[in-house]
Structures are given as C-alpha cells and as structure tokens.
N, C-alpha and C positions, 0 to 999 in steps of 0.2 A: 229302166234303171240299169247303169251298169255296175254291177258287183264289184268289180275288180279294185282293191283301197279303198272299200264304202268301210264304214261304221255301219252295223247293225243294231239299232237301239229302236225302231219300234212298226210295228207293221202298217205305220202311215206311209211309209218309203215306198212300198208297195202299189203296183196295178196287177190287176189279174193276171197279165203277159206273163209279169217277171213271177208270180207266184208258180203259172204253168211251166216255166223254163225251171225256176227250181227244181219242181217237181220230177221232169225229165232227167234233171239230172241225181238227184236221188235215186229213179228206178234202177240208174247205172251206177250205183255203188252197190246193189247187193250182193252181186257177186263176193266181194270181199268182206262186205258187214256177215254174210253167212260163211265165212270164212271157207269160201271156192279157190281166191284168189288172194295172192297177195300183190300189191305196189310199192311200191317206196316213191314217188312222187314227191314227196315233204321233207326226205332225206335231210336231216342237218337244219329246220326250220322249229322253231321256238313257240310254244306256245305255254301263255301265261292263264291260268285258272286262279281269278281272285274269287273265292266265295265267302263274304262276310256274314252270310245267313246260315241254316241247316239247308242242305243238298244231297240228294242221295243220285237220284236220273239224273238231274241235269248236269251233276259236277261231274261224273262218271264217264256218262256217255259224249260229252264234249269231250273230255281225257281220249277213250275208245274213241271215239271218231277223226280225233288226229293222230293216234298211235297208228290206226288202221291206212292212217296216206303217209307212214313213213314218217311222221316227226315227233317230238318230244316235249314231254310233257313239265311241266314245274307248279305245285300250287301252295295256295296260301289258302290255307280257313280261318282263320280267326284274328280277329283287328288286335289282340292285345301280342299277337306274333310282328304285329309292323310297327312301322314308325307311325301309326295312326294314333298308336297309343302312346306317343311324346307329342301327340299335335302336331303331327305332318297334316300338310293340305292332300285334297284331290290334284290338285293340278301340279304339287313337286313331285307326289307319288307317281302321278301319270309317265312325268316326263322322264322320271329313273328308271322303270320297270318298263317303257317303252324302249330302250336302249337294249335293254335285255333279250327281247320278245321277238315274233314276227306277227303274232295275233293275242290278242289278248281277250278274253273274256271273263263279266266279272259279274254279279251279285253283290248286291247291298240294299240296304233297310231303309233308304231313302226315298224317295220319289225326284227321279231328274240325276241324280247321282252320277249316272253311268254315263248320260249324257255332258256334265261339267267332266268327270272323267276321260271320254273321249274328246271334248276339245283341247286338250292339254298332250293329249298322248299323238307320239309319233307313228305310230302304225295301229292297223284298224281295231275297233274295241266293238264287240258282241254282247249284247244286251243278255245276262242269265236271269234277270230279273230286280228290278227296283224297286222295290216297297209295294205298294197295293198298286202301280201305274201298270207298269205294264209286262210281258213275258213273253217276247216274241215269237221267239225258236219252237217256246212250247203251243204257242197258237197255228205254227206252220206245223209243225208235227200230228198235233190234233186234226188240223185241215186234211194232210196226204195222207192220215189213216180213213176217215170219213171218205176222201176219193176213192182207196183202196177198197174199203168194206162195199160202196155203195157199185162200184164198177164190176166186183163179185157178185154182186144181185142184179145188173144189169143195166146199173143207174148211174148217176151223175150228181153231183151239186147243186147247179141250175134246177129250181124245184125240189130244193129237199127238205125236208120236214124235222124241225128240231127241238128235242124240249132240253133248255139247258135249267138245271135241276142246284138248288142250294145256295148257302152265300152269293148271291150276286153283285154284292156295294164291294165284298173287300177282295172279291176272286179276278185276280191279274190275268190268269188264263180264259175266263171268261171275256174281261174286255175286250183281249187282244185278237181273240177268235172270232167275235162279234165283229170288231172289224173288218178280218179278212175275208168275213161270209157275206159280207155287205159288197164285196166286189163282184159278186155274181148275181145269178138270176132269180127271182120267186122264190124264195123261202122265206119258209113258214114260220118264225119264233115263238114257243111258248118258254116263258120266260118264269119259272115258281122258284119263288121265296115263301122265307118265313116272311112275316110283318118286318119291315125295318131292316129288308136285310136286299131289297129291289137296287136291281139295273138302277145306276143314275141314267136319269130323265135325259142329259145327252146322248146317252147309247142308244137308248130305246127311238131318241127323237130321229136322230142320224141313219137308225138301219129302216126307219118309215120314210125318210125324203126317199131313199133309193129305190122307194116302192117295196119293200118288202112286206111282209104281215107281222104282227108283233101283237099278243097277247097275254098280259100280264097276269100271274094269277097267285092264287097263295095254296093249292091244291093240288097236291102230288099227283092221287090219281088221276083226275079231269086232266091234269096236267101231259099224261104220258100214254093218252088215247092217240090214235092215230095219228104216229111220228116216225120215222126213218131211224134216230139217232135218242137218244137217252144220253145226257151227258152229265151225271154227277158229280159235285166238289163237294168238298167237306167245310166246316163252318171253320174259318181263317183266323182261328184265336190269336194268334200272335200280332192280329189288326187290328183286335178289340181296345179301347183305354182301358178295360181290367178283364183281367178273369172270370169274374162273378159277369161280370155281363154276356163274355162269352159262350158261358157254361148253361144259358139260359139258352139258347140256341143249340147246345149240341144236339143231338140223334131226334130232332122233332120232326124231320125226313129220314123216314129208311125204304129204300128198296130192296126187296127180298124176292125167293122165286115167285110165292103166292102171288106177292101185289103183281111182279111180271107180266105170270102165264094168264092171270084176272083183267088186266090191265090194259098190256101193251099186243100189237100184231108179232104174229110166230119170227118175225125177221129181223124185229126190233133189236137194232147194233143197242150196248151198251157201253159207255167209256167214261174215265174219269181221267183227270189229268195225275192224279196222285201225288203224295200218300193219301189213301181212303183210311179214314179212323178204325182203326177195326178193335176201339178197348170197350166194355162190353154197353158203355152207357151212349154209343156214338154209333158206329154201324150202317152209317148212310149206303152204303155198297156193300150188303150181306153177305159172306163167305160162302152159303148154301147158290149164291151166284155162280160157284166158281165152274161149274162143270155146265154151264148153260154155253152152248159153240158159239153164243151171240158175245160172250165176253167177250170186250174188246181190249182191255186194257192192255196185257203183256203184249200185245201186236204192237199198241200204241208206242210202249216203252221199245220197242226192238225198232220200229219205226221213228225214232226218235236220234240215232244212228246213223241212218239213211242220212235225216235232213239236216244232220249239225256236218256231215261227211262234205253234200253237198255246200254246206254253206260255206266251209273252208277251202275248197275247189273252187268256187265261183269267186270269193273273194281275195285268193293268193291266184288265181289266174292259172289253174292247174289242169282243168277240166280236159283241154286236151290232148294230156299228157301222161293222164291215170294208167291207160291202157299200154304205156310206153314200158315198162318193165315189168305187166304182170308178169305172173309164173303161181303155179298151184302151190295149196300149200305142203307141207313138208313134217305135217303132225297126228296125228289122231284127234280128227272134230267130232267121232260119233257122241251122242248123247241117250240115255234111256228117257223116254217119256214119262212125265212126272204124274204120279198118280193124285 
C-alpha cells in the first residue's frame, strides 16, 4: 500500500507489510507524543475534524496528533452547525471543506458515509468512524498496543491468544481489529457475547479460512481462561432500535479483580477501546481494575497518538522529514503520578 494521498476508510486496504511499516513509524513519533521533542513538519497544513457522533479519544487525539507535526486544527461536532442541516449532500459538503483542508477526518452515523464522502473530496479523508461498520485508526491503535504489551512479555502476535469480551454485532472496533488480526499467524479467538449480541457469521467465517481458531461462547468466565489479551466493549446502545432493548444487555458482563485474579493467568493484558460504562448499573470494566499493572487501557489511549501521528506522516509524505527541525521542548512536561 502506498500511503501517500490514500483515503483511510477501512482496515481491508491493509496487508500485514504495510500494518508493520506503520507501526515503525509510530515507535518514531514518541519522542514528541511524550513531548521530548518538538517538529513543525505540518507548518501551515489544515486539518479538518468533522465529528457528527459523541468523541472524546478519537476527536482529541487526531486534533493532538496534528498539532504535535506542526499543523492546525478546525472542527465541526454537530450536523445542525453545517449545511447538513439545510440538506447539503455528502458530496457538495466533500468538495467545499476539501478546498479548505489538507486532510480531513470525519465520523458519522452512517455505514459507508465516510466512504461517499471521500469520493467527492479533494484531499485524503480518514475514517473516525461510520455507524456499526467499521473504526480503523482505533483497530490499528488496539493492534500496536497488543504488539507493545505482548513484546514487554516477550511475545508477539503471531500466536496470540485473545478473548474479545461484549457486544460483538454492534462493536465497530471489534470488526475492524478482527480484521487486522486475521493478517497474522495462529490466533486463538474466544469470541463472548451475550445471546443475540455474536460476531456476524462473516467475521467468525473469514478469521477460520485463514486458519485461525475461533470459539464462540456466551461465558465470561470459560471465556477468559488461558488468553494473552482480555479485550472488553461496552454494550453499543446508540446501535440498538430502542433503549429498552438496549438496557436489557447492559452490565450482564462485568469484569472485576475477583473474576481476574480467579479467572484469567497473572500476565493477562486487559483493554477496552472506550468509553467503558462505569454508571453503577453497567460496569463491564470494574474501577477496582484500575490499579491492576495489567491495565491496559490508558497505554492504549496515549498509543492512539503514536498511530493517528503516524498516519498523518505516512499519508502527507512527511515521514522523512519529522526529524528535520526537531528541537527539545521549551516548557515544563513534569507530571505527579495519579493516585
């Protein structure tokens, strides 16, 4: 795959190669995501954040990840701030707000959205998410934390063991991850849901041609025996047709230290793509979690950073050029550790 003027819209573009080359180049943005260094490589480069949904990481830290190579930021949350809301199309929207831009990434409620959006738009468009389809950036994020964590234990991909945990019909991050795990070797899927709430049959069908293992179950704990990774979602109410249906599904998975230390091996990473529900009737990702060193989440989120850094580097053709004006930075970065 070459990056350079791609549209980022779903992790089928993808082979392993070009997952590993990402990846490399993310390890060479921390320097500056841990604010070591600064670049200006972006100087004077536009970038557009349309978020039509609720975003907290994902609108953020695409924002931070192009502040951090020097360019600037512009966004839009809410469709009754555009012309969406006189009945503009995707495709006149595309082509205004391309003129404006040098990259654009967007969220919407849709499925396929971002994709009619990017054929219409003059410069490359980043998938932040469309409807239940798919969520790239956050399935390559989830991935180079999973390298990260497992390479600290001495391990790899190739053969890893994974129980993906909760909604699985409506979790975008789930599919997209599925995907990109299916590009590697021998791994293990345990796949738990509630009743009604399972991997479509294509996912499950697709990551067994490639020879993987896949295990469908409805059982947390049987679920979370002997696995490398622990990956919990929360139950996707905003994907349900009502409420009440939703609401039948909340907290009927929770993991807590108990089920853990009972459960899972002493090494077992834990991760969720977040928000994890934490109001008192939902809980899937227990707070008495938070002090267990296996937590993985806030790694994930800072590693999330890394990979939207890189993808703006790879895709404005900047990569080797970051290094061309660093300089330290020039402020007080200390921080107290959070109790």
């Amino acid at each position: 795959m070459n990056f350079v003027g791609q549209d980022i819209l779903s992790v089928d573009q993808f082979e392993r190669a070009d997952v590993e080359r990402l990846f490399d180049v993310a390890d060479a943005m921390e320097p500056f995501a841990r604010r070591e260094r600064i670049t200006r490589v972006l100087q004077g480069a536009i970038l557009s954040n349309l978020f039509f949904e609720p975003s907290t990481r994902t609108r953020i830290s695409f924002g931070s990840a192009f502040n951090l190579l020097g360019g600037e930021v512009r966004e839009t949350t809410e469709i009754r701030e555009t012309s969406f809301a006189k009945g503009e199309s995707l495709h006149d929207t595309a082509r205004v707000l391309s003129g404006y831009s040098d990259v654009i990434v967007m969220r919407h409620p849709e499925p396929g959205s971002v994709g009619a959006f990017a054929r219409a738009s003059r410069v490359p468009v980043i998938n932040g998410g469309d409807g239940p389809n798919e969520h790239p950036s956050q399935a390559l994020l989830d991935l180079y934390t999973v390298r990260k964590e497992m390479r600290a234990r001495g391990g790899g991909i190739d053969g890893l063991r994974i129980a993906l945990i909760g909604d699985l019909k409506y979790g975008r991050a789930v599919h997209s991850l599925c995907k990109l795990l299916a590009l590697f070797e021998g791994v293990r899927f345990n796949l738990v849901s509630p009743p009604g709430l399972e991997v479509s049959e294509e996912i499950a069908a697709a990551l067994r041609r490639r020879g993987h293992a896949v295990n469908e179950g409805h059982e947390l704990e049987t679920g979370i025996h002997h696995v490398d990774i622990v990956y919990v979602t929360r139950t996707q109410e905003e994907r349900f047709p009502s409420q009440e249906e939703a609401d039948r599904y909340r907290g009927l998975f929770r993991l807590n230290q108990a089920i853990y230390t009972e459960h899972c091996e002493p090494n077992t990473v834990i991760m969720h793509p977040l928000p994890r529900d934490s109001r008192s009737q939902a809980q899937e990702l227990d707070e008495d979690l938070n002090a267990n060193p296996n937590l993985a989440i806030f790694r994930q989120t800072d590693n999330g950073v890394l990979v939207r850094m890189a993808l703006f580097a790879m895709v404005l053709d900047v990569v080797g050029r970051v290094d061309a004006d660093a300089r330290p930075v020039t402020w007080y970065t200390g921080k107290r550790t959070p109790r």
